[in-house]
C-alpha positions in Angstrom: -82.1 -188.3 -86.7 -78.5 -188.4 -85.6 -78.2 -185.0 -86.7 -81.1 -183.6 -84.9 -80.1 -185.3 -81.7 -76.4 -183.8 -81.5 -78.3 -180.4 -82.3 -80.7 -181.1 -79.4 -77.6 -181.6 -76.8 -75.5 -178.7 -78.3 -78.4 -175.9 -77.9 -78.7 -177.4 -74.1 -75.1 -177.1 -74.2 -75.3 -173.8 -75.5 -78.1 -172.6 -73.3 -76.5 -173.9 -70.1 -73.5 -172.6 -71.0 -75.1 -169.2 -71.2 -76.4 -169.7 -68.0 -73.6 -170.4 -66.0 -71.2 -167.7 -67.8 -73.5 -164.9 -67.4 -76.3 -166.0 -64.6 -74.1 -167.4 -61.7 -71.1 -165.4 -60.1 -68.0 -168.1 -59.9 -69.0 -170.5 -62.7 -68.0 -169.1 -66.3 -64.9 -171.9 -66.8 -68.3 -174.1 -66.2 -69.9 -172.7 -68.8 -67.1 -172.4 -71.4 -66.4 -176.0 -70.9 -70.1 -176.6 -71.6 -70.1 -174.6 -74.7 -66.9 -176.3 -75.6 -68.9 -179.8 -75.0 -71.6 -178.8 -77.2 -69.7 -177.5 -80.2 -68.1 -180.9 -80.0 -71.1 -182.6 -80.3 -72.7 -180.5 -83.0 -69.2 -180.9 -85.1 -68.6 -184.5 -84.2 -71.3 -186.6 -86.6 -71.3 -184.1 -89.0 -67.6 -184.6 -89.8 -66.1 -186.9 -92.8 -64.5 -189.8 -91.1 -60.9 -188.0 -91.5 -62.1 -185.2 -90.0 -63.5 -187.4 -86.8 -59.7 -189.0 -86.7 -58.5 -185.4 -86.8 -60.8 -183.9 -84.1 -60.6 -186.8 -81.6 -56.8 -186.6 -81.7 -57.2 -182.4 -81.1 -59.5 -183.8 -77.8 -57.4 -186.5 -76.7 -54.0 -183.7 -77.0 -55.9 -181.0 -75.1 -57.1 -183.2 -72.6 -53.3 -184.8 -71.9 -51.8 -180.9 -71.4 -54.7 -180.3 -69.2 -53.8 -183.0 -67.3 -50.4 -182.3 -67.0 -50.9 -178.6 -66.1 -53.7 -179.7 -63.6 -52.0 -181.9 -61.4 -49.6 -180.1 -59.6 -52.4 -177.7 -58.7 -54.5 -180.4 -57.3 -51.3 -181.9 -55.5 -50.5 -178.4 -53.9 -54.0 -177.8 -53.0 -53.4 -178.3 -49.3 -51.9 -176.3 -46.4 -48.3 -177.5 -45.9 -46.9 -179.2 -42.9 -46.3 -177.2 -39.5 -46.8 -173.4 -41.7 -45.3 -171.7 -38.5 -44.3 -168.2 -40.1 -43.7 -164.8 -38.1 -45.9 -163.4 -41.0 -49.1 -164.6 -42.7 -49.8 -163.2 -46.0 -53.5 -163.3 -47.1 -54.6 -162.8 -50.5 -57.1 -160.1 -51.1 -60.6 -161.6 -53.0 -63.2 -160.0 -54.1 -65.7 -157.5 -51.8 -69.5 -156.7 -52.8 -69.6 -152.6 -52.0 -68.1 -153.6 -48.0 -69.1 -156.9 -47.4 -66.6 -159.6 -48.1 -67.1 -162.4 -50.8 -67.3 -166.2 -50.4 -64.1 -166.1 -52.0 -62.8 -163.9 -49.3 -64.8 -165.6 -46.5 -63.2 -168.8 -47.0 -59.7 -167.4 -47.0 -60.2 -165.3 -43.6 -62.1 -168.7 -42.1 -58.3 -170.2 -43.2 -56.5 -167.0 -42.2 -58.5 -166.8 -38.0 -57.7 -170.2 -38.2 -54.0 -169.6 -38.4 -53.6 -166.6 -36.2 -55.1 -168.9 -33.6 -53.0 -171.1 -33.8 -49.7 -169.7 -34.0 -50.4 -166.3 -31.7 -47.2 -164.7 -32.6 -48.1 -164.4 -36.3 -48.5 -160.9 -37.9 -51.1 -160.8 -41.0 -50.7 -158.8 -43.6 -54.2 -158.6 -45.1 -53.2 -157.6 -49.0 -55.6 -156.1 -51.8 -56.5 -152.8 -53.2 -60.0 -151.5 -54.5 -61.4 -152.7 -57.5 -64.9 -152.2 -59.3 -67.4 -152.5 -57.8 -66.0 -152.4 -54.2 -66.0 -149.5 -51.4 -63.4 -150.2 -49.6 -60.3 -152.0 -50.3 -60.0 -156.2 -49.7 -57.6 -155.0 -47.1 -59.7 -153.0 -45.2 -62.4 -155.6 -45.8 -60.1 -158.0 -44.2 -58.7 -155.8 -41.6 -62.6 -155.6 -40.7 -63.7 -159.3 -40.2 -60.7 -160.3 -38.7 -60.9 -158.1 -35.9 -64.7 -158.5 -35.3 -63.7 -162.1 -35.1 -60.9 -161.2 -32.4 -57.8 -160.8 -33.8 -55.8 -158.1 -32.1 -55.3 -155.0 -34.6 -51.9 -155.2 -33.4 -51.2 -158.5 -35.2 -52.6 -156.9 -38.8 -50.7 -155.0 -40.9 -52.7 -153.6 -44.5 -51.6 -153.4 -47.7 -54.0 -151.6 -49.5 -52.6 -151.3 -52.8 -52.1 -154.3 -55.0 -54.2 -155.1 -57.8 -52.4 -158.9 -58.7 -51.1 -161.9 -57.0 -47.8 -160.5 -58.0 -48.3 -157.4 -56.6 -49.9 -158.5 -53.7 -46.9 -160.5 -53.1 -44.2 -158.0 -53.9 -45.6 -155.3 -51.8 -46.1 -157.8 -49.0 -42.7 -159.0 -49.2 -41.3 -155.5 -49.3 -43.8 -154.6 -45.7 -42.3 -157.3 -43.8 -38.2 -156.4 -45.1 -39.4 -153.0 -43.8 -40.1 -154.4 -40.6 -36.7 -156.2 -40.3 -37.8 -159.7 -41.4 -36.8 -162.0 -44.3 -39.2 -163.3 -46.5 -36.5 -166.2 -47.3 -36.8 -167.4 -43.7 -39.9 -168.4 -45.0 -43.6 -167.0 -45.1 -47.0 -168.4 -45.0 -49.4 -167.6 -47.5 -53.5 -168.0 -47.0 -55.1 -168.1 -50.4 -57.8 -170.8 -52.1 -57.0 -174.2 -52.3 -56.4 -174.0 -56.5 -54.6 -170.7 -55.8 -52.0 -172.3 -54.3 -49.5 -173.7 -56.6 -49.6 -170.4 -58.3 -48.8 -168.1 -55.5 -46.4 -170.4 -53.9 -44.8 -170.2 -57.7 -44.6 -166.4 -57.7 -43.6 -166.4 -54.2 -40.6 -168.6 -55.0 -39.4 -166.6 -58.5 -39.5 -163.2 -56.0 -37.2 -164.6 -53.3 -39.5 -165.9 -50.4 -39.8 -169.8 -49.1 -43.4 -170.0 -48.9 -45.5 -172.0 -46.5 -49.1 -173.1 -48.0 -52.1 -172.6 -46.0 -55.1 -173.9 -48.2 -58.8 -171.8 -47.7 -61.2 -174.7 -49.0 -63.2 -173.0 -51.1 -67.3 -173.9 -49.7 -69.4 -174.2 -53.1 -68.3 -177.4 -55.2 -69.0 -175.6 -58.4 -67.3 -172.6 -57.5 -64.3 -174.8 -56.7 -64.3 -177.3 -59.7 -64.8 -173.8 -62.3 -61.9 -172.4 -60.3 -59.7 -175.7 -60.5 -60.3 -175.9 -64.3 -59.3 -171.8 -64.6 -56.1 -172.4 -62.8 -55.1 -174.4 -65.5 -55.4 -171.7 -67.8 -53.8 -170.1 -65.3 -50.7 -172.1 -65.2 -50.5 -172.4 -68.7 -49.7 -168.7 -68.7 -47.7 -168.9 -66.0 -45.3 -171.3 -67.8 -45.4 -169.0 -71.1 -45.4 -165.5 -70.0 -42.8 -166.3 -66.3 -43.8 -165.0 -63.1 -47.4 -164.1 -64.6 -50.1 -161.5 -62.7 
């Protein structure tokens, strides 16, 4: 009976799993963490008692580096104090054919936001063209920024970059050409759990960066991306500046 219960959750596990990797844009760290759940609790009562020992100290291990990686995400998810900057940098996110993506939509909410505030800023709207998209995040950008009534004089495009590194680097290298010093210090508009990795990057390459958090709208869509920015970091830590 035992058995056929942990079964019971696991294919739900499985199932949902399926569901939220391949059905719903923005959720697949929900659904490998559900398949991870179930495979758990199909393994778990079917184990000898040493292998139970065993497996519960894998869980309780992967769940303390999680933790550890996670945190300083969570405690730099937040726009920084008083992010006045001569130039705003924000991240390119996905576009469906032209139209912009929530992703994207949240960060240019967060970006208008800014440019109101501090009317001296420049933008520099940064991302190139990827699948699936006409036009390039920075035109995208470009677009919804001045239909919301930001001067085209105050956006600059960078239409090229196909990373968060390269966004950065070819940002950085735009503003240098335009006689300023990313080392003065720069603000940066990306996602909330985006932050602690760009403001990383943007460190290692020779900029102070100033955080400006985009809260992401959707709840799921924000705790899947919180849980990938682990992953994230992980990489981060292993591989250096990372992509």
């Amino acid at each position: 009976m035992k058995h056929t219960a942990s079964l019971g959750i696991a294919l739900f596990c499985l199932l949902g799993g399926a569901v939220l990797r391949f059905a719903m844009p923005g959720r697949d760290f929900l659904g490998y963490t559900l398949w991870a759940l179930g495979l758990l609790v199909f393994l778990f009562p079917r184990l000898h008692a040493g292998g139970r020992v065993a497996l519960a100290v894998l869980v309780i291990a992967g769940l303390a580096v999680f933790t550890a990686l996670e945190l300083p995400i969570v405690r730099a998810a937040r726009t920084d104090p008083d992010p006045k900057a001569d130039y705003v940098i924000v991240l390119g996110a996905g576009v469906n054919g032209s139209t912009p993506s929530l992703s994207m939509l949240d960060r240019l909410t967060a970006a208008l936001d800014y440019l109101n505030t501090y009317p001296d800023a420049v933008a520099i709207v940064s991302g190139g063209q990827g699948t699936g998209e006409d036009i390039t995040e920075a035109a995208a950008m470009h677009a919804w920024l001045t239909q919301h009534g930001v001067d085209e004089s105050r956006i600059v495009q960078e239409p090229a970059s196909t990373s968060t590194r390269s966004n950065l680097e070819n940002s950085f290298a735009i503003i240098r050409a335009r006689g300023g010093e990313v080392a003065d210090g720069v603000a940066i508009v990306t996602s909330e759990y985006h932050l602690y990795r760009a403001k990383w990057m943007a460190e290692a390459l020779g900029a102070r960066p100033l955080g400006v958090a985009a809260r992401t709208g959707l709840i799921p869509m924000r705790v899947n991306y919180f849980i990938r920015e682990a992953f994230a970091a992980a990489y981060l830590r292993v591989a250096g500046i990372g992509a």
